[in-house]
PyMOL commands that place a pseudoatom at each C-alpha (Angstrom):
pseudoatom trace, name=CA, resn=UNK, resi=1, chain=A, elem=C, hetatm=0, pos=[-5.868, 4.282, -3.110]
pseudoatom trace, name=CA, resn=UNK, resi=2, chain=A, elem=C, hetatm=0, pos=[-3.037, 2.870, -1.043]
pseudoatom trace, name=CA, resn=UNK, resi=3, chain=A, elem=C, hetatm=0, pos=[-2.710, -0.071, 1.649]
pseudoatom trace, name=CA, resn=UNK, resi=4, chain=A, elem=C, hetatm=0, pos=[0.335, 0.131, 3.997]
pseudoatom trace, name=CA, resn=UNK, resi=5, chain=A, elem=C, hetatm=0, pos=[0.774, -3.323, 6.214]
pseudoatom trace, name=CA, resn=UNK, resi=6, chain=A, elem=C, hetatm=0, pos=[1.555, -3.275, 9.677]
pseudoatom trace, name=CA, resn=UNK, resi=7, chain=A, elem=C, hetatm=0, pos=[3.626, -6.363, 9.181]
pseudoatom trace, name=CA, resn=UNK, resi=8, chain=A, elem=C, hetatm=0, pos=[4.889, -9.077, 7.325]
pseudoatom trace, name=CA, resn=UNK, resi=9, chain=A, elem=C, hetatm=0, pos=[2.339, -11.122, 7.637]
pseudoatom trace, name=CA, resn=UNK, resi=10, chain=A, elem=C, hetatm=0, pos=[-0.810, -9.202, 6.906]
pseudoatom trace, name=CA, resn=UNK, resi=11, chain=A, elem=C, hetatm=0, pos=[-1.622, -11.199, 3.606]
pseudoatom trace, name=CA, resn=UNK, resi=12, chain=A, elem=C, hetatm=0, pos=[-3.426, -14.577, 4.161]
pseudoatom trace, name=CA, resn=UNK, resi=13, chain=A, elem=C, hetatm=0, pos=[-1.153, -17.152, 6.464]
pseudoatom trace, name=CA, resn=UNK, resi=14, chain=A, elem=C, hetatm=0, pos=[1.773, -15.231, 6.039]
pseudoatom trace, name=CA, resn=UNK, resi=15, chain=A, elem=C, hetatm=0, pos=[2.084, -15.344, 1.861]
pseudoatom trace, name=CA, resn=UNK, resi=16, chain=A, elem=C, hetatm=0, pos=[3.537, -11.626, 1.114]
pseudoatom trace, name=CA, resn=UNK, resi=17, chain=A, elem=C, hetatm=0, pos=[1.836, -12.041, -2.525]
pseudoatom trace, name=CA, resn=UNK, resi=18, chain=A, elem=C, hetatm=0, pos=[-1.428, -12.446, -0.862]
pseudoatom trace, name=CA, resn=UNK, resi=19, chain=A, elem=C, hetatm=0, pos=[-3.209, -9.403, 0.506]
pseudoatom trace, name=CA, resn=UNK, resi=20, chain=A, elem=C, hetatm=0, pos=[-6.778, -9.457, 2.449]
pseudoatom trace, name=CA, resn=UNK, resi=21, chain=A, elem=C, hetatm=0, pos=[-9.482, -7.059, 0.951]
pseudoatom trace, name=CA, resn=UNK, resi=22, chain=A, elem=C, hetatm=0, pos=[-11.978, -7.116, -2.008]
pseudoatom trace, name=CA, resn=UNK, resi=23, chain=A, elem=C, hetatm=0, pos=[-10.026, -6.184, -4.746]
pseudoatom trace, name=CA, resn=UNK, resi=24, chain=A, elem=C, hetatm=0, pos=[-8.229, -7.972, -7.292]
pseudoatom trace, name=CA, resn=UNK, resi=25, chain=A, elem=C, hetatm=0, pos=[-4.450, -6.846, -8.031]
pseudoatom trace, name=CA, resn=UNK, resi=26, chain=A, elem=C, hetatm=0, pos=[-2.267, -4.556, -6.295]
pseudoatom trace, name=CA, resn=UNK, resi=27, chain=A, elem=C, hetatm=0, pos=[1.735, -3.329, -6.240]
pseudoatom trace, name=CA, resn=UNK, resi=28, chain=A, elem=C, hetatm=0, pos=[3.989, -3.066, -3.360]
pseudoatom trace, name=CA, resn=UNK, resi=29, chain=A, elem=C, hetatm=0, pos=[6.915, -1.492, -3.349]
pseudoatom trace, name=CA, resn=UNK, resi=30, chain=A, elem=C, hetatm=0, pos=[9.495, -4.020, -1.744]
pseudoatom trace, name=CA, resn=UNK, resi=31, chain=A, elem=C, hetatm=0, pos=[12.300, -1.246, -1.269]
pseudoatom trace, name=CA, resn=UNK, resi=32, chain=A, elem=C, hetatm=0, pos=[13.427, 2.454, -0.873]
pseudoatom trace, name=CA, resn=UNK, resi=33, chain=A, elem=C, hetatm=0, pos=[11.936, 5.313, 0.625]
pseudoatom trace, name=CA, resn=UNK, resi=34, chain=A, elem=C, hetatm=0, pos=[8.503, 4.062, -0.211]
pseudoatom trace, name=CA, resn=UNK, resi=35, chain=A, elem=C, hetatm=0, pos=[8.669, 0.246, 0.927]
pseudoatom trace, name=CA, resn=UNK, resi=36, chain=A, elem=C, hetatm=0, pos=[5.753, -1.532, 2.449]
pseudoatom trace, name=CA, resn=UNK, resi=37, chain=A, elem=C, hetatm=0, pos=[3.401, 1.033, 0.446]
pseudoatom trace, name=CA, resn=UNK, resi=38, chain=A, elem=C, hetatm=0, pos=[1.063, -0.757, -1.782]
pseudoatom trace, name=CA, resn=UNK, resi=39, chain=A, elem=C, hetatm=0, pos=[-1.333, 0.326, -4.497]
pseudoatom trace, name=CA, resn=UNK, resi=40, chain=A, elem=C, hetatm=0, pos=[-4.775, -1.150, -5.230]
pseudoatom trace, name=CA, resn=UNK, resi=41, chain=A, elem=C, hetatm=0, pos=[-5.439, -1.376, -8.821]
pseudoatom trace, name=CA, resn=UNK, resi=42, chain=A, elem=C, hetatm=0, pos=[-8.558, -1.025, -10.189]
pseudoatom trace, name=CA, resn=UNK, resi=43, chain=A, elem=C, hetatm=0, pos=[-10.867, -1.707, -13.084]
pseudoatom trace, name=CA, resn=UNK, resi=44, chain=A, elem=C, hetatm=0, pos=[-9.482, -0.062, -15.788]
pseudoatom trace, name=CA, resn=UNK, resi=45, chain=A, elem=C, hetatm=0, pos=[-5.946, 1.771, -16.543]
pseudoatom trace, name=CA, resn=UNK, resi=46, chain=A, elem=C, hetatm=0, pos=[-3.517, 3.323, -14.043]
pseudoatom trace, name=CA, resn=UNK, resi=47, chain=A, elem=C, hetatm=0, pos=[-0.652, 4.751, -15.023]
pseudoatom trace, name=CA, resn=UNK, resi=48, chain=A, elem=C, hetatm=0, pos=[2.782, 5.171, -12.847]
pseudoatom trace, name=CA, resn=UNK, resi=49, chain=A, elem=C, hetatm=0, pos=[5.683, 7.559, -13.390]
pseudoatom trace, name=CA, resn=UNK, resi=50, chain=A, elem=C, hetatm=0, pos=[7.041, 11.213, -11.920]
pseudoatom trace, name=CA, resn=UNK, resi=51, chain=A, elem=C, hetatm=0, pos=[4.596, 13.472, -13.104]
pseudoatom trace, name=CA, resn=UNK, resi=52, chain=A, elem=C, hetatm=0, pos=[2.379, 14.562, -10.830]
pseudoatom trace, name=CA, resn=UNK, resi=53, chain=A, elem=C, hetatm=0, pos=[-1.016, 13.846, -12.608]
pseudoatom trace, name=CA, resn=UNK, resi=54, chain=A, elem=C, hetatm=0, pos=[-0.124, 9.972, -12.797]
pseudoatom trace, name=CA, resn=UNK, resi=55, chain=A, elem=C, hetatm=0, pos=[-2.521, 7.512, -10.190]
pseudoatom trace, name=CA, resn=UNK, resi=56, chain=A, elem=C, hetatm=0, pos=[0.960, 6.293, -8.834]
pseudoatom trace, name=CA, resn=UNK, resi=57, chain=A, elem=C, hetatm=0, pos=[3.655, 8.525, -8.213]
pseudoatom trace, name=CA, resn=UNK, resi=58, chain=A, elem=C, hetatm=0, pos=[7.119, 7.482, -8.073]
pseudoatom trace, name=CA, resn=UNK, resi=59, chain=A, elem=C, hetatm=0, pos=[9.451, 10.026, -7.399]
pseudoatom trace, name=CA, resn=UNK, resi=60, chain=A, elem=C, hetatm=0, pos=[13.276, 9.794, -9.052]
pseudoatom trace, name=CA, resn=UNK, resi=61, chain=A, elem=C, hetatm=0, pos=[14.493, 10.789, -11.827]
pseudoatom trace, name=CA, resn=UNK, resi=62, chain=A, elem=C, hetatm=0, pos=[15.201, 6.745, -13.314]
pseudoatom trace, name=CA, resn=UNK, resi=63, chain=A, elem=C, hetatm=0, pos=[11.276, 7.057, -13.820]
pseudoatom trace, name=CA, resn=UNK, resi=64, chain=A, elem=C, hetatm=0, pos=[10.061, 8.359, -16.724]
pseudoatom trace, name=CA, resn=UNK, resi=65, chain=A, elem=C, hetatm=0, pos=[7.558, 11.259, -16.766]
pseudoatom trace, name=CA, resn=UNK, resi=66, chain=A, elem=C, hetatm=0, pos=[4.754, 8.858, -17.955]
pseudoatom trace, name=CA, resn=UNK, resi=67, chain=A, elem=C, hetatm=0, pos=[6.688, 5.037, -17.456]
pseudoatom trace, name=CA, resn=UNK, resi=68, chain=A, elem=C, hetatm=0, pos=[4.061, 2.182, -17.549]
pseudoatom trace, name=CA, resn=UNK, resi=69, chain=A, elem=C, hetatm=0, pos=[0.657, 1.587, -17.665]
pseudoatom trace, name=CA, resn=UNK, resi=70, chain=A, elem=C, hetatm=0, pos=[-1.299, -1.331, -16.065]
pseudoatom trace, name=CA, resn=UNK, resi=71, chain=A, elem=C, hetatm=0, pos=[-4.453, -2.381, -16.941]
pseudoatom trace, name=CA, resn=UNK, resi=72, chain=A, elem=C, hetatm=0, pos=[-6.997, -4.863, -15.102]
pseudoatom trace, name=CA, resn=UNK, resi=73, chain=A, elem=C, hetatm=0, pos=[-9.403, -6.535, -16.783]
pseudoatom trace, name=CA, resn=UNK, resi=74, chain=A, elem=C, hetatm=0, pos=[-11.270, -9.567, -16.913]
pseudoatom trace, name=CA, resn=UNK, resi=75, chain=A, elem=C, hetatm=0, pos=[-7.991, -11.164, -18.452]
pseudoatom trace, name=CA, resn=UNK, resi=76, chain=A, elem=C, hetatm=0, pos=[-6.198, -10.208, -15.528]
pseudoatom trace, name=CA, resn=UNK, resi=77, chain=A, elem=C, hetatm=0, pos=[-3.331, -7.932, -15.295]
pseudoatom trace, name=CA, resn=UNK, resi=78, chain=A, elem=C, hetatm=0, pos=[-0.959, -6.032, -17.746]
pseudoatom trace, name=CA, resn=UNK, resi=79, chain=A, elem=C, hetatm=0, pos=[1.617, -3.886, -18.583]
pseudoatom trace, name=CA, resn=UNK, resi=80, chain=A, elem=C, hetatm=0, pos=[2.515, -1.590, -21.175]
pseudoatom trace, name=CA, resn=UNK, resi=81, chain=A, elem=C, hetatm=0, pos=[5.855, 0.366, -21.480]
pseudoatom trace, name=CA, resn=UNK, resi=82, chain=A, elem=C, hetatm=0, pos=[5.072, 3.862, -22.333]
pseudoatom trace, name=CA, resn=UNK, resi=83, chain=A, elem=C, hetatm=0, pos=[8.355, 4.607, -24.070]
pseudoatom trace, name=CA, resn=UNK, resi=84, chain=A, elem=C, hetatm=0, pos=[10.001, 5.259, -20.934]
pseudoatom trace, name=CA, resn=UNK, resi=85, chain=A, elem=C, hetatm=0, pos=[13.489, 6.186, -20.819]
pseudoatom trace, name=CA, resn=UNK, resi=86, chain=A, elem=C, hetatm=0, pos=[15.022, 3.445, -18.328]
pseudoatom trace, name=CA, resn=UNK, resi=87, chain=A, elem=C, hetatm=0, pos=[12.759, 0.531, -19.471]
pseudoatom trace, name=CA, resn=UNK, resi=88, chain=A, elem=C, hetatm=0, pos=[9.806, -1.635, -17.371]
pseudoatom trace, name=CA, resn=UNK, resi=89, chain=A, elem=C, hetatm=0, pos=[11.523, -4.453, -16.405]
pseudoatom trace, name=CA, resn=UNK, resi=90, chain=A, elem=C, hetatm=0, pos=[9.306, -7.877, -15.172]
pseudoatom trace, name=CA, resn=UNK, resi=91, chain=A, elem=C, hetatm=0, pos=[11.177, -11.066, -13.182]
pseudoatom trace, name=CA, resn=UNK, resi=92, chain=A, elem=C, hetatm=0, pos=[14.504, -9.435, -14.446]
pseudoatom trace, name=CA, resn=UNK, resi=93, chain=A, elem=C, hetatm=0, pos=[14.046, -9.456, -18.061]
pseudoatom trace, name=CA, resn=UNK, resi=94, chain=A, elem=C, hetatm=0, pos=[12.920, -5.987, -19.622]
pseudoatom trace, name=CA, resn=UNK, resi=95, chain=A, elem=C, hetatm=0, pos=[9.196, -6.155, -21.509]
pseudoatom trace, name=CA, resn=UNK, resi=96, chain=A, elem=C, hetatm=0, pos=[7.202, -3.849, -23.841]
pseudoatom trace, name=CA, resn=UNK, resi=97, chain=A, elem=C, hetatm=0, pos=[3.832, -5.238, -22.714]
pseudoatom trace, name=CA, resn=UNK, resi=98, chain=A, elem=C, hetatm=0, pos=[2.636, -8.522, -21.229]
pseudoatom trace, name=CA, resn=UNK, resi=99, chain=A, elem=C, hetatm=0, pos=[0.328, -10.540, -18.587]
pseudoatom trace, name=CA, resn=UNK, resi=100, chain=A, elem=C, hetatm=0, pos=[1.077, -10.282, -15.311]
pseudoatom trace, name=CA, resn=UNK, resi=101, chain=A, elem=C, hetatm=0, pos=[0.955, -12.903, -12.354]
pseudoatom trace, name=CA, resn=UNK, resi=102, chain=A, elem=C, hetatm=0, pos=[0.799, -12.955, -8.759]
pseudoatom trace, name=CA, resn=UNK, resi=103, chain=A, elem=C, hetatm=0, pos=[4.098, -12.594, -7.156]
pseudoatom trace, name=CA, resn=UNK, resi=104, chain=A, elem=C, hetatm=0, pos=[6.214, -11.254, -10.466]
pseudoatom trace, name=CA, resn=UNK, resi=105, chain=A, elem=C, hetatm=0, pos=[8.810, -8.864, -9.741]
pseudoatom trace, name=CA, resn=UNK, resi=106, chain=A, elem=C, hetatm=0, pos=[8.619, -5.552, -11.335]
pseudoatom trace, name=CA, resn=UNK, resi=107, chain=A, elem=C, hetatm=0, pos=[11.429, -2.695, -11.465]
pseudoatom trace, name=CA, resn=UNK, resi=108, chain=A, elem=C, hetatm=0, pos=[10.597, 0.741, -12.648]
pseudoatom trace, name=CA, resn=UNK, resi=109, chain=A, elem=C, hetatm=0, pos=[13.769, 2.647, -12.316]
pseudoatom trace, name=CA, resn=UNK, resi=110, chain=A, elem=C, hetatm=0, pos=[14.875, 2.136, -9.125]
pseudoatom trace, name=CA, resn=UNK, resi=111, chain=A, elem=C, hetatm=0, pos=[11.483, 0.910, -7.487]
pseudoatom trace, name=CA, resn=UNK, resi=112, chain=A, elem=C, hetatm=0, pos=[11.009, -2.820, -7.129]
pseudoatom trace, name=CA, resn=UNK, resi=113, chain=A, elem=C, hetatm=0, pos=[7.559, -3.951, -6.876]
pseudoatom trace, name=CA, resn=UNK, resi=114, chain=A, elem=C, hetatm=0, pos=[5.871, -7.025, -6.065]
pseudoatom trace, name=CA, resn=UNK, resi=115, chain=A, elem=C, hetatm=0, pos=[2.531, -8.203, -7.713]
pseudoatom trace, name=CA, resn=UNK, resi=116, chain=A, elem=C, hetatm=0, pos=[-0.249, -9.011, -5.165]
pseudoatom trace, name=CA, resn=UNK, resi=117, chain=A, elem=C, hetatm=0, pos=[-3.611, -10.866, -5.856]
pseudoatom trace, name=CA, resn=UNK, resi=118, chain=A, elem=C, hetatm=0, pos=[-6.595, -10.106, -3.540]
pseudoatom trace, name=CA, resn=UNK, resi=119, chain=A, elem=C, hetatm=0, pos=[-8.926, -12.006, -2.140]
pseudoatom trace, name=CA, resn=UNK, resi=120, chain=A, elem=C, hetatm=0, pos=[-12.135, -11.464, -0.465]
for i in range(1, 120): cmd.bond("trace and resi %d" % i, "trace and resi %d" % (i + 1))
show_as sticks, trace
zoom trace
């Protein structure tokens, strides 16, 4: 499932880490050939990477096959590494696995992504 704004300031008064709807996390891709598209996550696991079977596709070579998996959960959000090639990277730094928060930073080969909470 995907979201695409209409403008900056579709997420409550104006935040762009704040998205209306009834859902809890989602990712937005901040630049490229795919910015202002954002992905609702769901319950459960959703993995991201190049091949074609994966919930969110991102299509360039600097993404590995199978890249990252996030999970939601009643702890919140996180991310696991999947051995990828070019590394998950989170506010800069690159990560294995970990929590994540509302407005972190995330760059999966060339995509930059922005964490969004929901609220309904």
């Amino acid at each position: 499932m995907s979201w695409v704004p209409t403008s900056e300031t579709d997420g409550a008064a104006g935040s762009r880490t704040r998205l209306e709807g009834a859902f809890a996390w989602a990712l937005t891709v901040e630049n490229g050939p795919q910015a202002g598209l954002t992905y609702v996550l769901g319950p459960g696991n959703t993995v991201t990477g190049r091949a074609g079977n994966c919930e969110i596709f991102l299509a360039d070579v600097t993404v590995s096959r199978e890249h990252a998996r996030f999970s939601v959960d009643k702890g919140g959000l996180s991310v696991t590494d999947l051995g990828s090639t070019n590394g998950t990277y989170v506010n800069g730094g690159r990560h294995e696995a970990g929590k994540l928060s509302e407005g972190d930073d995330l760059m999966i080969g060339k995509f930059h992504l922005r964490v969004s909470r929901g609220h309904g």
